[in-house]
Residue frames as qw, qx, qy, qz and C-alpha x, y, z in Angstrom:
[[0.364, -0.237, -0.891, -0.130, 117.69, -33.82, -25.35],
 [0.584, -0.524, -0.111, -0.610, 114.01, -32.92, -23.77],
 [0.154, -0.043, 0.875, -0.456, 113.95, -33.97, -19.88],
 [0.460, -0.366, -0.686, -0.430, 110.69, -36.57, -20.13],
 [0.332, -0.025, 0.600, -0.727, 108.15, -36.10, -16.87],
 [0.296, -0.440, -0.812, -0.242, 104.99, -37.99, -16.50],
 [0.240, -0.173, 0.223, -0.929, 102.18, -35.88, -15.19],
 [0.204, -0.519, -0.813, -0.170, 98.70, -37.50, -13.99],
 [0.260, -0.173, 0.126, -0.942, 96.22, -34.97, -13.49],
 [0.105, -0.431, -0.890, 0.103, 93.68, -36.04, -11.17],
 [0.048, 0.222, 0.154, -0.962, 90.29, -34.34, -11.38],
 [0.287, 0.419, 0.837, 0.202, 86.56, -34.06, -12.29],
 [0.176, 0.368, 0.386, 0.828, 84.60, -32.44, -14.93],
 [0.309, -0.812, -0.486, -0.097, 82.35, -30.99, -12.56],
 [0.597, -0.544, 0.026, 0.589, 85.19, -28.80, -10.98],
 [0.300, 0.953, 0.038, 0.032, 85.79, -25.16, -12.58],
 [0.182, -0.951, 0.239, 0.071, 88.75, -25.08, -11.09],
 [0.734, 0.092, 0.595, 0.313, 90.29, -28.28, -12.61],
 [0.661, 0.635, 0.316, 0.244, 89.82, -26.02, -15.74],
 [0.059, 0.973, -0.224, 0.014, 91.48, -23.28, -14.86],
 [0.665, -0.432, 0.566, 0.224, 94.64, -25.80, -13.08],
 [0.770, 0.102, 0.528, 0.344, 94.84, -27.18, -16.22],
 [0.525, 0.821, 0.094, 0.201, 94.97, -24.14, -18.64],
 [0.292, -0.872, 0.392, -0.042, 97.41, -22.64, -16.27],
 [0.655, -0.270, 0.678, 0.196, 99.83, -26.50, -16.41],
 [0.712, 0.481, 0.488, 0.154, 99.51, -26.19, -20.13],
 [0.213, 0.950, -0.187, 0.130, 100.66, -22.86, -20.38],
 [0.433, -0.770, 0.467, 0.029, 103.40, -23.14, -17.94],
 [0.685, -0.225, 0.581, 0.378, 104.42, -26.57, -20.24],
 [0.586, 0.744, 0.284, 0.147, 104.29, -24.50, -23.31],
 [0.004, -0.977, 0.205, -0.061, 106.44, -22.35, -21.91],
 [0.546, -0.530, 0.640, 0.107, 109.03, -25.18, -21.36],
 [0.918, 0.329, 0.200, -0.090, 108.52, -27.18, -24.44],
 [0.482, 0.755, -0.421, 0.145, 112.19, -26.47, -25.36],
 [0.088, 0.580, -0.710, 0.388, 113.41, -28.23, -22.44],
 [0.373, -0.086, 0.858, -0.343, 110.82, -30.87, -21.35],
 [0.434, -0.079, -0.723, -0.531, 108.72, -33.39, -23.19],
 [0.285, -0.169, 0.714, -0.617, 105.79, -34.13, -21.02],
 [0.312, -0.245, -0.869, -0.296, 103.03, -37.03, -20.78],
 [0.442, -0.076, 0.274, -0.851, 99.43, -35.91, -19.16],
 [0.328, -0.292, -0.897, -0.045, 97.46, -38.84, -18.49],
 [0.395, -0.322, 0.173, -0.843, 93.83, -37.65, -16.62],
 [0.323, -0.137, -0.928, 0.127, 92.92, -39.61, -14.01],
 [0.414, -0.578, -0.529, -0.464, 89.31, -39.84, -12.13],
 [0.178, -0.056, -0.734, 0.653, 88.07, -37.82, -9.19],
 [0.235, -0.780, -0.559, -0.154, 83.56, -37.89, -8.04],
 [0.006, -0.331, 0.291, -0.898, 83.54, -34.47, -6.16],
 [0.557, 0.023, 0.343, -0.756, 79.96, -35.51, -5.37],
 [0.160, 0.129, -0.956, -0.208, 79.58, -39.43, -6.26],
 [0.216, 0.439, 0.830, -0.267, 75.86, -39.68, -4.95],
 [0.262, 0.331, -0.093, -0.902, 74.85, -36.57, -7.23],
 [0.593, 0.331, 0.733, -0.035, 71.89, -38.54, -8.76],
 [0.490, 0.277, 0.586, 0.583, 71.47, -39.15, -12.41],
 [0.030, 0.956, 0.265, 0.123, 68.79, -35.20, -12.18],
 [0.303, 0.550, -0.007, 0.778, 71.45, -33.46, -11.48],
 [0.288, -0.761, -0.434, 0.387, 70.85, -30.18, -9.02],
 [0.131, 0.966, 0.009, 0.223, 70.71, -26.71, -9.76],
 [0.727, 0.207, -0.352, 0.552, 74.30, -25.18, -9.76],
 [0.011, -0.613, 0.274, -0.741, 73.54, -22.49, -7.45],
 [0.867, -0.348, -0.070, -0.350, 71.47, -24.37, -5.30],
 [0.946, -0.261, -0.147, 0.125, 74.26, -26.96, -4.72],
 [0.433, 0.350, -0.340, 0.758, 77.08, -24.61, -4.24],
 [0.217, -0.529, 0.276, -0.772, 75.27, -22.89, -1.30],
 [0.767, -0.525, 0.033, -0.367, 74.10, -25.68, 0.03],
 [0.914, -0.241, -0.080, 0.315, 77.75, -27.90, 0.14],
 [0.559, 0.467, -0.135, 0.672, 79.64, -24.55, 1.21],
 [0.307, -0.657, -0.540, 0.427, 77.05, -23.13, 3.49],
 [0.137, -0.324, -0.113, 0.929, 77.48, -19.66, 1.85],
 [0.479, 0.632, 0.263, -0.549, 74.85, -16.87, -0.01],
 [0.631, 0.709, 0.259, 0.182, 73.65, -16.71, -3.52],
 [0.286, 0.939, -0.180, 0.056, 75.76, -13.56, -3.63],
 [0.439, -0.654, 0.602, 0.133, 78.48, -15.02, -2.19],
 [0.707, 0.191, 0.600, 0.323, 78.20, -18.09, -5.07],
 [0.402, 0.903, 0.142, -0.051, 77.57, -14.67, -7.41],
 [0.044, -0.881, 0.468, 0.051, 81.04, -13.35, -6.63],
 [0.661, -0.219, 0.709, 0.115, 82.61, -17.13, -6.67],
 [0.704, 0.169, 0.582, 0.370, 81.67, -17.48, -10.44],
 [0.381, 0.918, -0.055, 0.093, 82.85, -14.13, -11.67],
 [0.309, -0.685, 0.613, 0.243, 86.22, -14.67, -10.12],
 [0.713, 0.085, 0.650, 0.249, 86.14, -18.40, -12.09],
 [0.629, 0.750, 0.184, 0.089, 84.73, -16.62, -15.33],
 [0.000, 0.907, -0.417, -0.052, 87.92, -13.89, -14.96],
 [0.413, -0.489, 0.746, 0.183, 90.27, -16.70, -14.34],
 [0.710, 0.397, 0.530, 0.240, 88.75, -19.04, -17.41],
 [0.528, 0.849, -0.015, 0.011, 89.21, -16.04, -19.70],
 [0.470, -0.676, 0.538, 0.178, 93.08, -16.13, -18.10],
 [0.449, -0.296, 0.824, 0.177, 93.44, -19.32, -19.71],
 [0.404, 0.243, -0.384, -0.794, 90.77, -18.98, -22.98],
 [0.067, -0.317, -0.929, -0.182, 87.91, -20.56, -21.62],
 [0.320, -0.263, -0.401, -0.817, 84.42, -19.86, -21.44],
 [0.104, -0.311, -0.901, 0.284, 82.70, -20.56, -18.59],
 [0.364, -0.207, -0.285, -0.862, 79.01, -19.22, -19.71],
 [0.023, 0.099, 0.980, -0.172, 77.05, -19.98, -16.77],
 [0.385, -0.257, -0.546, -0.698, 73.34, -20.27, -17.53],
 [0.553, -0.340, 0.357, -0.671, 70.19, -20.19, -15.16],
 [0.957, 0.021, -0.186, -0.220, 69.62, -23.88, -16.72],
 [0.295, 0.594, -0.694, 0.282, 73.23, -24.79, -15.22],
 [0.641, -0.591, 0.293, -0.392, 73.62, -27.47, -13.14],
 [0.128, -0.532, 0.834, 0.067, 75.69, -30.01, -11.52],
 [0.833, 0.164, -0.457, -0.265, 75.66, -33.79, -13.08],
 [0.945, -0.026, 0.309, 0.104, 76.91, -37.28, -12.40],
 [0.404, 0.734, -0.482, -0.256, 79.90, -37.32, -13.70],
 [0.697, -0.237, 0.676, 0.024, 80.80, -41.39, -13.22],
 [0.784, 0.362, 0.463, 0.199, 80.12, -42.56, -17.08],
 [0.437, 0.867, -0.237, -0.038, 81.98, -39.34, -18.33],
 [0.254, -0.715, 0.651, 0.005, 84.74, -40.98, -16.49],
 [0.807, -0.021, 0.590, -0.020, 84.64, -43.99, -17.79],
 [0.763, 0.546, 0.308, 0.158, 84.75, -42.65, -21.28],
 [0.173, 0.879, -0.444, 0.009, 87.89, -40.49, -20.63],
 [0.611, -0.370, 0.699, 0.048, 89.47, -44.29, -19.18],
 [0.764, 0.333, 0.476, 0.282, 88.55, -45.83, -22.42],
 [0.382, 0.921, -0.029, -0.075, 89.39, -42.05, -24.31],
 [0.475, -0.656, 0.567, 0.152, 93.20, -43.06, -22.97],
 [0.664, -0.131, 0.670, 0.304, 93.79, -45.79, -24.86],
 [0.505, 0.775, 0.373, 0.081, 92.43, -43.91, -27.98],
 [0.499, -0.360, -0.230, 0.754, 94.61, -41.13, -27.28],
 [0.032, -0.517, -0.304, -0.799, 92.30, -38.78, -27.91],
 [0.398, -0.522, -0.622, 0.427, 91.98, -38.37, -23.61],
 [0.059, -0.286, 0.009, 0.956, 93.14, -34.18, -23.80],
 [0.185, -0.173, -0.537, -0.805, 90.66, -33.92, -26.66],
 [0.467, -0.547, -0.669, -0.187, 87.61, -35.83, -24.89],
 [0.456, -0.354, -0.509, 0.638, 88.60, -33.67, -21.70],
 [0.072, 0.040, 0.152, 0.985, 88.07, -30.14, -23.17],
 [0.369, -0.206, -0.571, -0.704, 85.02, -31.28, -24.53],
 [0.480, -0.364, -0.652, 0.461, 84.10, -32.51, -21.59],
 [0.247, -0.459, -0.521, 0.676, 84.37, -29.10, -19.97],
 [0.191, 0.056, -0.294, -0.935, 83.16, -27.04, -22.89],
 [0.353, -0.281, -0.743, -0.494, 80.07, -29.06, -23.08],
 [0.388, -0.659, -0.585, 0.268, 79.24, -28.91, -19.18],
 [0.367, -0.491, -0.137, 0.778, 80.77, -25.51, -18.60],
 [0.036, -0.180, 0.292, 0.939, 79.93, -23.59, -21.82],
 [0.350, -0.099, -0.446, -0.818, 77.02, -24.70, -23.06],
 [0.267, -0.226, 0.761, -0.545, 75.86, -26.31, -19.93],
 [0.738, 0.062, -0.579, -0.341, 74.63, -29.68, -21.79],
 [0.845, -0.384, 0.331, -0.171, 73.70, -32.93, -19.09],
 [0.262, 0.567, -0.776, 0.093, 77.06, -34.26, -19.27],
 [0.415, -0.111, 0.866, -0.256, 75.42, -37.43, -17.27],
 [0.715, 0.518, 0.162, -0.440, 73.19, -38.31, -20.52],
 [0.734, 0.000, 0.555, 0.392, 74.56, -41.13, -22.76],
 [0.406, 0.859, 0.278, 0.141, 73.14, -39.36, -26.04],
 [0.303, 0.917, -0.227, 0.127, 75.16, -36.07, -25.60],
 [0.353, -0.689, 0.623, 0.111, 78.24, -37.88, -23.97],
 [0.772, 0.158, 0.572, 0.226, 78.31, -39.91, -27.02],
 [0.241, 0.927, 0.281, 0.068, 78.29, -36.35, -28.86],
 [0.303, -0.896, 0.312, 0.087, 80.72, -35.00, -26.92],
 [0.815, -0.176, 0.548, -0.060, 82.53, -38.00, -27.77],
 [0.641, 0.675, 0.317, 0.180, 82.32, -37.04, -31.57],
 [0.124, 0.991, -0.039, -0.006, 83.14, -33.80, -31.12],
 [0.422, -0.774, 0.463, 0.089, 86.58, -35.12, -29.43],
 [0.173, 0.692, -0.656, -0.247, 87.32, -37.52, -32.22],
 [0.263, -0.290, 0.910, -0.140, 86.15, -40.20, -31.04],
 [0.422, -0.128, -0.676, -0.591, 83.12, -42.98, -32.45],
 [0.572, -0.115, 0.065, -0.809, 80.05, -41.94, -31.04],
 [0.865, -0.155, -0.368, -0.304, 78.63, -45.56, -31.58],
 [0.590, 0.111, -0.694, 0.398, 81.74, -46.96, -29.79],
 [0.301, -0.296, 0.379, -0.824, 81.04, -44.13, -26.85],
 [0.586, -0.121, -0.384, -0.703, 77.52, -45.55, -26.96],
 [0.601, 0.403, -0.672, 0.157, 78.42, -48.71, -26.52],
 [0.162, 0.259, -0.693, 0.653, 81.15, -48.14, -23.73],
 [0.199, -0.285, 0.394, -0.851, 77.94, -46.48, -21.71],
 [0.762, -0.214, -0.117, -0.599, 75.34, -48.33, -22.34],
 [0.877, 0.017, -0.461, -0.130, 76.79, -51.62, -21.09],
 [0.475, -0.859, 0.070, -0.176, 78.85, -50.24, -18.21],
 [0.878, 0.102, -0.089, 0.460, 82.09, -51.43, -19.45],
 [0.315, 0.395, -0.318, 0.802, 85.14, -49.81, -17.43],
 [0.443, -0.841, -0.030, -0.310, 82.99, -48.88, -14.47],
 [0.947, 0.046, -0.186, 0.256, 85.67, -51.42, -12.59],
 [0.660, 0.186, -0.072, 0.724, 88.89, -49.89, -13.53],
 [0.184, -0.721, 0.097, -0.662, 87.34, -45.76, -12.81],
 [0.625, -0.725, 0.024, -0.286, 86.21, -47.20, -9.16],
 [0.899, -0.260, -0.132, 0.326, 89.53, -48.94, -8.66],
 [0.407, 0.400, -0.056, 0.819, 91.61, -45.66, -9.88],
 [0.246, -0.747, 0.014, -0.617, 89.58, -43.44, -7.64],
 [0.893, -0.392, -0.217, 0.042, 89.91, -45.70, -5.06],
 [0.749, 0.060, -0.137, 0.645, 93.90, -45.49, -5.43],
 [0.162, 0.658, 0.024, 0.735, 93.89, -41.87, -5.44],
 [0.611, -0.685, -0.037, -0.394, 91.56, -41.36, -2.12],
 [0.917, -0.375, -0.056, 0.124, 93.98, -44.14, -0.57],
 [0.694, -0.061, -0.124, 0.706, 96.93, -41.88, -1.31],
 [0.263, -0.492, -0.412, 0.720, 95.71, -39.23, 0.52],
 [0.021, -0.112, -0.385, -0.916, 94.52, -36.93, -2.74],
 [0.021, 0.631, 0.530, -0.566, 90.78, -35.03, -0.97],
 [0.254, 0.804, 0.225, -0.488, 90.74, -32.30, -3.39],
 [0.657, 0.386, 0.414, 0.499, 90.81, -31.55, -7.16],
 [0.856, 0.397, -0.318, 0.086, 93.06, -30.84, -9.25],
 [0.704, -0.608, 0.366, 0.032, 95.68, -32.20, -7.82],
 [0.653, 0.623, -0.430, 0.020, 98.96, -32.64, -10.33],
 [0.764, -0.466, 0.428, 0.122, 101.38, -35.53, -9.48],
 [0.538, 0.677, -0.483, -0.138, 104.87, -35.59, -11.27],
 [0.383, 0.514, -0.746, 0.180, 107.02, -38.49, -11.51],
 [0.779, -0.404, -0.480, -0.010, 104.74, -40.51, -8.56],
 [0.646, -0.040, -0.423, 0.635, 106.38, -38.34, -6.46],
 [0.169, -0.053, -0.271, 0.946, 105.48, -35.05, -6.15],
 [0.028, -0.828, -0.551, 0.102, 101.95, -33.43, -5.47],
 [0.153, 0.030, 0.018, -0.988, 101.29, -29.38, -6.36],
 [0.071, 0.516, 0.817, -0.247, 97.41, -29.31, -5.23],
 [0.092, 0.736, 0.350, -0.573, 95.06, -26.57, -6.61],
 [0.450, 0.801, 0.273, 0.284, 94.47, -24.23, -9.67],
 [0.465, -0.491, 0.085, 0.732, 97.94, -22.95, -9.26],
 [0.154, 0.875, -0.090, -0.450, 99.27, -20.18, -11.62],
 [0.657, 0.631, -0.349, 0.221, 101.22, -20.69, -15.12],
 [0.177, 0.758, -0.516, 0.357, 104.48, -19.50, -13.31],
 [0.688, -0.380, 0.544, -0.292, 104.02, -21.79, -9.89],
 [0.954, 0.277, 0.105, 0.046, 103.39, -24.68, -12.37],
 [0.815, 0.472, -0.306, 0.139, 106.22, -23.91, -14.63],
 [0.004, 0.767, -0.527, 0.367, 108.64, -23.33, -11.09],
 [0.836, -0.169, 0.489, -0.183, 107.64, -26.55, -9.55],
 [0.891, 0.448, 0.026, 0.060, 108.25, -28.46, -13.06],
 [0.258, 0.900, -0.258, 0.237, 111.86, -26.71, -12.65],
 [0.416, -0.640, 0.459, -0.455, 112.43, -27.88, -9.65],
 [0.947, 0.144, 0.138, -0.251, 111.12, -31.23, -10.20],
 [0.837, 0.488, -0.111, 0.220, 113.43, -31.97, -13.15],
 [0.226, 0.730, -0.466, 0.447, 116.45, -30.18, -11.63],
 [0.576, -0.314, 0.733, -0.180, 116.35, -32.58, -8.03],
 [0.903, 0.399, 0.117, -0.112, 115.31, -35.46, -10.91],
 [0.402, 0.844, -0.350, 0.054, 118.88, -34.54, -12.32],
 [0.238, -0.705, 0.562, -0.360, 120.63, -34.01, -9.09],
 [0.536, -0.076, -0.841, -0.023, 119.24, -37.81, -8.64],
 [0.123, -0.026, 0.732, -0.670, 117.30, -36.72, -5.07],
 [0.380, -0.304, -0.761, -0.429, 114.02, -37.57, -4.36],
 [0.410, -0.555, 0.122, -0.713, 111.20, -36.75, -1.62],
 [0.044, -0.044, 0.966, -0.250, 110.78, -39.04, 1.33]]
């Protein structure tokens, strides 16, 4: 019999490294899939909640909320690209790149939950900002995206245009910030444990080990 875990991955699509965290927590439960059945549930985090509905160039707003050079942001997203191929993604960044709003994508990955077609609308999600570097704050293509993930486009539509769920996103983020979670991704098993960052496969799959093996034992963190 599979040990069950509940995972919530907190994190937003604006965040490379959320993509990498997560190819890396996907491997690491692929490797386990003989020995653990696991539930991923993605929960909302704004990296940059005033980003207005334009957007900002992505170089531009990495040097200016990091404080470092162009070349220094140069060398920052060849290390991401190297690590996305790690985990077979594509991060293709483009001169037209830039960062979005990401509040109403979050809303449609809260309503993508109950569909369960959240993992799906998430990819797409980052393939659509990260590969083909589409305004992921636009109703239109996040009603697209929306398709792409399985889901009905009109319903998307809908969701955005009438601001249903804002509510429930600002009360989850809310919870998150109020239990001390500052930086994405940020994986919490079992409401108990935190592993922060775009760890490795192997970290992931040694923590998850751990996890399940004090889980057993019947201990628990203070």
């Amino acid at each position: 019999m599979k040990d069950q875990i509940d995972i919530q991955f907190v994190s937003d699509i604006m965040c490379p490294w959320c993509v990498v965290g997560l190819g890396n927590l996907n491997q690491a439960l692929a490797e386990l899939e003989q020995q653990v059945s696991a539930t991923v549930t993605f929960q909302p985090f704004e990296l940059n909640p005033d980003m207005p509905q334009e957007g900002q160039d992505f170089d531009q707003h990495i040097q200016q909320k990091y404080g470092i050079s162009k070349e220094q942001s140069d060398q920052n997203r060849q290390a991401i690209k190297e690590r996305g191929q790690d985990v077979g993604f594509d991060f293709s960044f483009k001169p037209e790149s830039r960062m979005w709003n990401s509040f109403d994508a979050h809303r449609l990955l809260h309503w993508a939950e109950h569909e369960e077609k959240q993992a799906e609308l998430k990819q797409a999600l980052f393939k659509a900002h990260f590969t083909h570097a589409q305004n992921v704050a636009d109703h239109e293509v996040l009603a697209g995206v929306a398709a792409a993930a399985g889901l009905d486009p009109k319903a998307a539509k809908g969701i955005l245009e009438s601001g249903q769920f804002a509510e429930e996103v600002r009360q989850k983020e809310a919870f998150w910030q109020q239990n001390a979670i500052t930086s994405v991704p940020t994986v919490i098993i079992n409401n108990k444990y935190a592993i922060s960052g775009a760890q490795p496969a192997d970290v992931f799959k040694e923590a998850l080990e751990e996890i399940i093996s004090k889980e057993k034992d019947g201990l628990t963190e203070d």
